[in-house]
C-alpha positions in Angstrom: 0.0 0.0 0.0 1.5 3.4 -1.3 0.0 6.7 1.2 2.5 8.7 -1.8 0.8 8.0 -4.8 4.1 6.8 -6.1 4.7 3.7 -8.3 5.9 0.7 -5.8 8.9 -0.3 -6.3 10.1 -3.7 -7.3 13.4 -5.0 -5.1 15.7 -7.7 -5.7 15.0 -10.4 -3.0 18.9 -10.9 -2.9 19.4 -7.4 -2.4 17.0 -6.9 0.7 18.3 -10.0 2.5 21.7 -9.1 2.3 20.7 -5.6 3.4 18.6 -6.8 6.2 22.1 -9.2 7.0 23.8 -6.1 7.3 21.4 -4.5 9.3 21.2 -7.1 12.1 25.4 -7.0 11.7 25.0 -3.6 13.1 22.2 -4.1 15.5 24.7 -6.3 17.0 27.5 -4.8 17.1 26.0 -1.6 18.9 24.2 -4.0 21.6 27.8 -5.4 21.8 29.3 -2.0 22.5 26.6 -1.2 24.7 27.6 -4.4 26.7 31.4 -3.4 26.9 30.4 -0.5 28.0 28.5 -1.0 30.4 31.5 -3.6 31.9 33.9 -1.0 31.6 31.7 1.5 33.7 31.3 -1.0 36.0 35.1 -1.9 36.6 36.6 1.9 36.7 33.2 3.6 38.7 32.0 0.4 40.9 28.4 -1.2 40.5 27.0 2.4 40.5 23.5 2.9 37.5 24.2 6.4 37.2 27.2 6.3 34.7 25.5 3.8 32.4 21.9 5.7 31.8 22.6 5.5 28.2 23.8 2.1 27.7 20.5 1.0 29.4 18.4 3.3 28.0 19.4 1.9 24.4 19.3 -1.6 25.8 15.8 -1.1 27.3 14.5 1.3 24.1 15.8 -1.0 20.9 13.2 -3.4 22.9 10.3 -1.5 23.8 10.6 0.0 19.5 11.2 -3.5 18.3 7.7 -5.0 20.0 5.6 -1.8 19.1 6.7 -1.5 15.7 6.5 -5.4 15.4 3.0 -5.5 16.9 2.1 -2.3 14.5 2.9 -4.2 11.7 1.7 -7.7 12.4 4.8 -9.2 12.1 4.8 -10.1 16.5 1.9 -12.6 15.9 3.8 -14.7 13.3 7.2 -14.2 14.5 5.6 -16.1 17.7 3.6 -18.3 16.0 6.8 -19.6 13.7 8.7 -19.7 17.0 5.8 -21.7 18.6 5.9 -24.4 15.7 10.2 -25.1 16.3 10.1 -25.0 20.2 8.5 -27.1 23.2 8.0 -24.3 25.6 5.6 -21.7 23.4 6.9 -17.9 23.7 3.8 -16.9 26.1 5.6 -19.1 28.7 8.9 -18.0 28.4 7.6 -14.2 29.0 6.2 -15.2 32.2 9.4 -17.3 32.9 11.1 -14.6 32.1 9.1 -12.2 34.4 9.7 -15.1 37.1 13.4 -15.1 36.9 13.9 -11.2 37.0 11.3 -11.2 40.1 13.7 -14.2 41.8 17.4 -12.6 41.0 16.3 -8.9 42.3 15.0 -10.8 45.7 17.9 -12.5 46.1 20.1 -9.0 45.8 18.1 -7.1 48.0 18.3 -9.7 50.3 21.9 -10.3 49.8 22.4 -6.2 50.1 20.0 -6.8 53.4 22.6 -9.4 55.1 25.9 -7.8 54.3 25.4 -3.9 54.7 23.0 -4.3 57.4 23.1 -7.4 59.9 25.5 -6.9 63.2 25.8 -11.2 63.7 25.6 -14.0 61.1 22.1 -14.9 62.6 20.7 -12.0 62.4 22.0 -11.8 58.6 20.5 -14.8 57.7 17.5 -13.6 59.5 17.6 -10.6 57.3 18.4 -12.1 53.8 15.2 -14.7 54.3 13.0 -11.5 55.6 14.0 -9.2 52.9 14.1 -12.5 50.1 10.6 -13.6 51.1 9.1 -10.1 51.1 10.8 -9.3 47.5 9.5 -12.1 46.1 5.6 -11.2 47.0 6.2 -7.6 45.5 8.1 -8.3 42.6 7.1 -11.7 41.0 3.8 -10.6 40.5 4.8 -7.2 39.2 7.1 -8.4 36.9 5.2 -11.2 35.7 2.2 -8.9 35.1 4.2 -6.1 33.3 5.8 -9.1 31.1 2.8 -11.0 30.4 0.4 -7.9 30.0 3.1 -6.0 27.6 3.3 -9.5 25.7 -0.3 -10.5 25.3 -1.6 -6.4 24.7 1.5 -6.4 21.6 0.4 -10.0 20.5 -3.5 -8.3 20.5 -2.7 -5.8 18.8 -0.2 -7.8 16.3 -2.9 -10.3 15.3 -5.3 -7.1 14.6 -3.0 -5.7 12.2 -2.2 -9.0 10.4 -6.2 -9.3 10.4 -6.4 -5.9 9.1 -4.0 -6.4 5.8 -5.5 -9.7 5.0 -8.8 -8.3 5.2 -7.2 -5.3 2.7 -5.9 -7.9 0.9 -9.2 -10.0 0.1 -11.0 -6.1 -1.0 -8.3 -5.8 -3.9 -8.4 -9.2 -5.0 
């Protein structure tokens, strides 16, 4: 569908593959440099956030554009679907896994931050890490699963609409 008015234009399948190659080339090495990065932050300033805003802010935003511009276009719904076909665990799982694991690992630093920075006796640390683990995993498992599972099942919505939608276009011109 041309918004322009303009003649579409006919590309060499070769071309656009090796284009699109090149494309993910770069897509990987920025992420890689973005990793680096953030691992040489780490070693000269400590495990401090502040001097790697950027590095997680592309991290975090090459995500979040990916899924909305995936889920715009329709392409979400079939990526999972193809990926659904080739694996035993299907992608909604693996999203809430996900969710599950993030939940799990910040528990366990906060509670490990809990036990070493602010326990007097080794009792009273372990005390403190099982406290501070226990009450983590009630706040954040549930967050983070619902963030991950509502962000993927609202993008796979609005995916399938849009595939829906240019089929449905599709069966008019025909």
């Amino acid at each position: 569908m041309n918004f322009f008015g303009g003649a579409t234009k006919v590309e060499d399948e070769r071309i656009v593959t090796a284009q699109n190659k090149i494309y993910r080339e770069i897509y990987y090495l920025v992420m890689g440099i973005c990793l680096i990065s953030i691992g040489f932050k780490f070693y000269l300033y400590g495990f401090d956030v502040s001097p790697i805003y950027t590095e997680l802010a592309i991290l975090f935003l090459q995500g979040a554009y990916y899924t909305a511009r995936g889920s715009s276009l329709g392409v979400l719904s079939d990526e999972v679907e193809m990926h659904d076909r080739k694996s035993k665990v299907p992608m909604k799982w693996k999203t809430l896994l996900w969710g599950l694991g993030i939940g799990a690992i910040i528990a366990i630093f906060f509670g490990l931050n809990s036990a070493f920075n602010y326990a007097d006796t080794t009792a009273q640390a372990y005390s403190y890490f099982f406290m501070v683990f226990f009450v983590s995993l009630i706040i954040y498992i549930p967050v983070l699963v619902l963030l991950s599972g509502g962000t993927f099942l609202a993008a796979m919505n609005r995916s399938k609409r849009a595939s829906d939608k240019e089929l449905d276009e599709d069966e008019i011109e025909r």
